[in-house]
N, C-alpha and C positions, 0 to 999 in steps of 0.2 A: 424381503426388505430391500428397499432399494441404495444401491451403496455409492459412496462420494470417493473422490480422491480430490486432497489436499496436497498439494506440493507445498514445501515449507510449512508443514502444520504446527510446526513451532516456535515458529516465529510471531513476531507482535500480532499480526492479522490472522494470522492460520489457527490460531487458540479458539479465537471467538468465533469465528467464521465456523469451525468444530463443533462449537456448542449449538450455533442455531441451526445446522442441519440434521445433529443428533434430535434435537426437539421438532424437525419437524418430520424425523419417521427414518434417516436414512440412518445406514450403517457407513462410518467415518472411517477410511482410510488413510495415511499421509505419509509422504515423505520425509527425510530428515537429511541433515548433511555434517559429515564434521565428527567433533566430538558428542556432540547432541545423545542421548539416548534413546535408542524407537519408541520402547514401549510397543504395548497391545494394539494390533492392527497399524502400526507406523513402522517403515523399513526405512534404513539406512542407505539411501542412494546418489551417488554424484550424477547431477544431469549430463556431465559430459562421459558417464559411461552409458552409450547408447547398449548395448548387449542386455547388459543390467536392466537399465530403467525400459525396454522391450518385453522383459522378461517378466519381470513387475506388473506393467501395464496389462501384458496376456493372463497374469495369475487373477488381479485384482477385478477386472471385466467392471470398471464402471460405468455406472448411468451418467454421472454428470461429474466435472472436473474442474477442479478451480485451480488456476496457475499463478500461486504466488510467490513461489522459490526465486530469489532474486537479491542482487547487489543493492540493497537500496537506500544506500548511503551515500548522498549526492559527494561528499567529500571525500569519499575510501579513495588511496591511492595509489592503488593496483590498478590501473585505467586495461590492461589485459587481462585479469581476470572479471572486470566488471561485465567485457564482452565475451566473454566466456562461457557467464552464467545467464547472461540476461538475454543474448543472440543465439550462441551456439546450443546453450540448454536448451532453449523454447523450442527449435528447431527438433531436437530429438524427442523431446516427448509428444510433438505433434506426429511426428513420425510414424513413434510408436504406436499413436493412438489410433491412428490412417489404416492401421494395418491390422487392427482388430474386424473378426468378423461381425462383430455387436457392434458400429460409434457409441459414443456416449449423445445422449439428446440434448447436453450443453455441453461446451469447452469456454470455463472463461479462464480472458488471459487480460492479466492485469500490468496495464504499464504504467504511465504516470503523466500529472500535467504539467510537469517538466519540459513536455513536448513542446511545448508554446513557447519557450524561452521570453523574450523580453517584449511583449507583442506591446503595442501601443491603443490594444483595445482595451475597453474600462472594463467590460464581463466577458469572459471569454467565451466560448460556445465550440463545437466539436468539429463547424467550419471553419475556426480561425486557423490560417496557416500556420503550420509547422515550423518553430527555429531554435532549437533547442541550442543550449548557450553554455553545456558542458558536457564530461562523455556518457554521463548517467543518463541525460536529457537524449544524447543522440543513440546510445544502446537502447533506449526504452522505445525510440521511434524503430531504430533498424527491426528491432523483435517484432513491431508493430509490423512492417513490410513481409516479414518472416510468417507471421499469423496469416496476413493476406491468400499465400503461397498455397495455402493449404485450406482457404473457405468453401472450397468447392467441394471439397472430401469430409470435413467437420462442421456441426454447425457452433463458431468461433463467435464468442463475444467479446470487445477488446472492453476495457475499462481505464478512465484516464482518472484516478483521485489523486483530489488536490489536496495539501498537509492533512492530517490527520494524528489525533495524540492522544494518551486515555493508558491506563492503570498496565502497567509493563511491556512500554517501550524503552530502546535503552538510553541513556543518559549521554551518549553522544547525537541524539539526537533534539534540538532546541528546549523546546517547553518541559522534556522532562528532566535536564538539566536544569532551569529553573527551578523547577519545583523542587528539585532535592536541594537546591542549595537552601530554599526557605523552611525545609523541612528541619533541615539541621540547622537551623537559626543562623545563618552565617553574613556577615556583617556587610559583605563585597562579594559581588561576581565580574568575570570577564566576559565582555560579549561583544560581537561584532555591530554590522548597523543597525542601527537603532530603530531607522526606520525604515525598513523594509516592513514591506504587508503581504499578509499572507491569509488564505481562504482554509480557516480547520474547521475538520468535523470532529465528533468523535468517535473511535474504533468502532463502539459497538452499532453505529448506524452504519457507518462503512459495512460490517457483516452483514446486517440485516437488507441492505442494497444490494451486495454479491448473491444473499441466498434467494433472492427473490426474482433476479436476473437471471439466476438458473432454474427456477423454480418457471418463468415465462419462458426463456431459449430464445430470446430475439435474433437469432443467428445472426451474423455478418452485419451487426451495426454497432457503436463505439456508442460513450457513455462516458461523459464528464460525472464524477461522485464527490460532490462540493455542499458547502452550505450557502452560498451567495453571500457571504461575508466575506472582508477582507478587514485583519485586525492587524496593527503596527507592533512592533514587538515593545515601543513603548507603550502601548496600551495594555497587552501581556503582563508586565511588570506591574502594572495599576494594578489590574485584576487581581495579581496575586499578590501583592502589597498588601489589598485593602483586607483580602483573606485569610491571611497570616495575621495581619495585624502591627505588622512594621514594614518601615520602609528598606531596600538593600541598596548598598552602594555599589553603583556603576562605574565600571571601567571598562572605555573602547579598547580594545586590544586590534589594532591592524592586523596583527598578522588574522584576524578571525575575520576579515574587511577580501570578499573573494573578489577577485578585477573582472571577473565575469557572473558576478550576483546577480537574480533574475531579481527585481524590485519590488514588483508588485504580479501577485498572480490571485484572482479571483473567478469563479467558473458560473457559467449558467447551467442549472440542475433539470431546466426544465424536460429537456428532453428522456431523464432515467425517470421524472413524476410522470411523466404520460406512459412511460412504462407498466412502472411497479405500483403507482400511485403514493400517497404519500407516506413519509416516514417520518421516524420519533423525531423530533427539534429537541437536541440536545443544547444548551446553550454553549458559548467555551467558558462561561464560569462556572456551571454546572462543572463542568469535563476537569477545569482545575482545581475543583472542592473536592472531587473524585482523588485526583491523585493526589491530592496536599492530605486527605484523611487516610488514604490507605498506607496501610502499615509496611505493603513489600513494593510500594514505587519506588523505581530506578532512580 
């Protein structure tokens, strides 16, 4: 049986991404960090203990490697530990992996389209230049550099997904904030701008694009993982308005208002469908009925 390693397996992505490689034949490995519990085939490892996560890597011998271990909360405010995890980790577990007598026949490394920061193009595509416009946006490009360093020894897929949201994500995070506030019937939320637009998919297509990226091993080429939408977060609030079935009262709170908010970010998909070909079309009301019905959303 052929075996995976998850970094972050328990995190929002690493769950589901878990499930479709278990279904399509592999034995599921992953990492964990923190207070987190392992569980069966998941080990407790800090990426910045390289020794460790070496030692890991020689035990586990994987075929294919999905790297989503990562700060990825564009507002966390530990701006040194963001490059901690998302720079100096990347770097060690590519290390580690280099130095296997076996490579694995994929390594994806997932950063984010954060990388764009405020571009002035209407769909973004995987040549639009890099300006990332906070230090999430600029860790997820240096990791990207970091990746580079090492495509000659690994066959590295980067992966750029833009928002993405779907049944346990956490609640500092936008739309699932929303939705718990309509869950618990609440009268008023605070939120930042209004209208800022943003390109969501949902989680479980996000997976089924990472497992089939490793399932092809495109080596050494990047991949926007977008829907080619861009929806306004008042339009958000329509949607779950009309799904709930009342309306909630809005309150800008400035301090939720960032001086360096990327406005609008919407990505062109075309180049991961000529890939993988096509995937599920989740809508995002579909994805908000999902969490407005499930009973353990954040």
């Amino acid at each position: 049986m052929p075996r995976a390693l998850i970094t972050g397996i328990k995190g929002f992505t690493g769950r589901y991404l878990a499930q479709e490689l278990k279904e399509a034949g592999y034995q599921v490995f992953g990492t964990t960090h923190g207070a987190e519990a392992p569980g069966q085939d998941n080990f407790a490892v800090d990426l910045g203990d390289k020794q460790r996560l070496a030692a890991l890597v020689a035990e586990i011998q994987p075929d294919v490697v999905a790297h989503l271990a990562a700060i990825s909360f564009v507002a966390h405010g530990d701006a040194a530990e963001i490059y901690r995890v998302n720079v100096v980790g990347t770097r060690n577990l590519l290390e580690a992996l280099a130095s296997l007598d076996k490579k694995p026949k994929a390594v994806l490394v997932a950063s984010s389209a954060n990388i764009y920061g405020n571009t002035r193009t209407e769909v973004i595509a995987e040549s639009e230049p890099a300006q990332p416009a906070n230090d999430y946006g600029v860790s997820k490009l240096a990791m990207e550099h970091v990746a580079r360093l090492w495509m000659d020894k690994l066959p590295i897929i980067v992966t750029r997904p833009f928002n993405y949201t779907g049944v346990g994500q956490t609640e500092n995070f936008l739309l699932p904030k929303i939705i718990h506030h309509y869950r618990r019937k609440a009268s008023d939320i605070e939120l930042g701008n209004l209208d800022v637009a943003r390109d969501f998919s949902d989680v479980r297509t996000v997976a089924k694009a990472y497992a089939r990226l490793l399932e092809q091993a495109p080596a050494g080429q990047t991949f926007n993982i977008c829907s080619g939408t861009a929806y306004t977060l008042r339009s958000v609030l329509q949607m779950a308005s009309e799904l709930a079935g009342y309306e909630i009262k809005v309150h800008v709170n400035p301090a939720f208002v960032r001086a360096n908010e990327v406005h609008k970010l919407m990505g062109d998909g075309h180049r991961l469908q000529a890939c993988v070909g096509e995937l599920p079309v989740i809508g995002l009301r579909d994805t908000l009925a999902w969490m407005l019905q499930h009973k353990d959303t954040a």
